[in-house]
N, C-alpha and C positions, 0 to 999 in steps of 0.2 A: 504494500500500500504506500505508496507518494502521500508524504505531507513533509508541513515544516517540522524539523528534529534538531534538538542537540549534536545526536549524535545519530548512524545507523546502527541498528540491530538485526541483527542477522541470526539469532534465537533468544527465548528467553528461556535461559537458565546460567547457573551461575558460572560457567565456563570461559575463563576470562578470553582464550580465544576467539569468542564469539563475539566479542568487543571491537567496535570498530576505534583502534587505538589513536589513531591518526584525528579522528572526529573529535576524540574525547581532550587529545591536548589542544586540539584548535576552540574548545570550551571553554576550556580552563583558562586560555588565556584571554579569552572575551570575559567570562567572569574577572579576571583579576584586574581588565583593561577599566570595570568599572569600579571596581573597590578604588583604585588606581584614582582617578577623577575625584572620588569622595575625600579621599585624603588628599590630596589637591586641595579639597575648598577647605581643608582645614579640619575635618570629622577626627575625630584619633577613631583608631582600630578598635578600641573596646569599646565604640558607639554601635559598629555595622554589625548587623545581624541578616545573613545571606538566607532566603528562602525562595522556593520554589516548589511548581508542582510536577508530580510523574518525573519524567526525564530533566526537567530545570530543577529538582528535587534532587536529585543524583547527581546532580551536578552541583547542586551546592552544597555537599558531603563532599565531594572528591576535590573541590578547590578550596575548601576550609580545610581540612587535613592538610593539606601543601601547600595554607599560605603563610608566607612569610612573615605576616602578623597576625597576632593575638586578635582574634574577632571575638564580639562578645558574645558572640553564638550560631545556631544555624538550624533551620526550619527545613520539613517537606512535609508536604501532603500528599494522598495517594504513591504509596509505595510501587517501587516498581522491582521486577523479579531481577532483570539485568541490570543493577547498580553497578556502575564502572568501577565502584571502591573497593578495594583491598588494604589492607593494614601495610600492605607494600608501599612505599615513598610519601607515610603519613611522618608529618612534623612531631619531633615529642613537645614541642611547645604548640601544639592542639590536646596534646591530651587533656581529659578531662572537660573538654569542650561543650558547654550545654547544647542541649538539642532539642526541638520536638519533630516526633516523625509521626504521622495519623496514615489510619489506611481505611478506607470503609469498608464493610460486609458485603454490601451488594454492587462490589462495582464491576462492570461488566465485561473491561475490559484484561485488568491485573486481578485473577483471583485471590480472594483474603490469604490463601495460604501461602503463594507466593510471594506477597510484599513482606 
């Protein structure tokens, strides 16, 4: 199915091979290109709190883990089965990073068991 993505997928499961890896750094560094601007106008890092949903969800897990600053946190909604994250190239100055992740019962697209 053609639409707009983060990233493509090419299955869902957690097989990091199935990761389009080339997508996922070209994300990461549009996520950071805006963290980037906000500290520009002067925000400090422990103001920005990175959220999204499904795959913008996934992605901002996997570029709070690897950013080079302390954010104050990090949001998703609707879980998705192929998160591009792995505890692979996570910062130890994210550890302990608040979060909230939500997934609903009946979504139609991500089965609950899978998010």
């Amino acid at each position: 199915m053609t639409m707009r993505a983060w990233y493509d997928i090419a299955a869902l499961d957690m097989d990091e091979r199935s990761h389009d890896a080339e997508g996922i750094r070209a994300s990461e560094a549009l996520v950071r290109t805006f963290v980037e601007r906000e500290l520009a106008r002067g925000v400090a890092p422990g103001r920005i709190v990175l959220a999204g949903f499904s795959q913008g969800g996934a992605m901002t897990i996997h570029a709070a883990l690897r950013a080079p600053w302390r954010l104050a946190g990090r949001s998703r909604s609707r879980a998705t089965s192929c998160c591009p994250t792995s505890s692979r190239g996570a910062l130890s100055r994210q550890r302990g990073l608040p979060f909230f992740m939500g997934h609903g019962t009946e979504d139609p697209i991500v089965p609950y068991p899978a998010g």
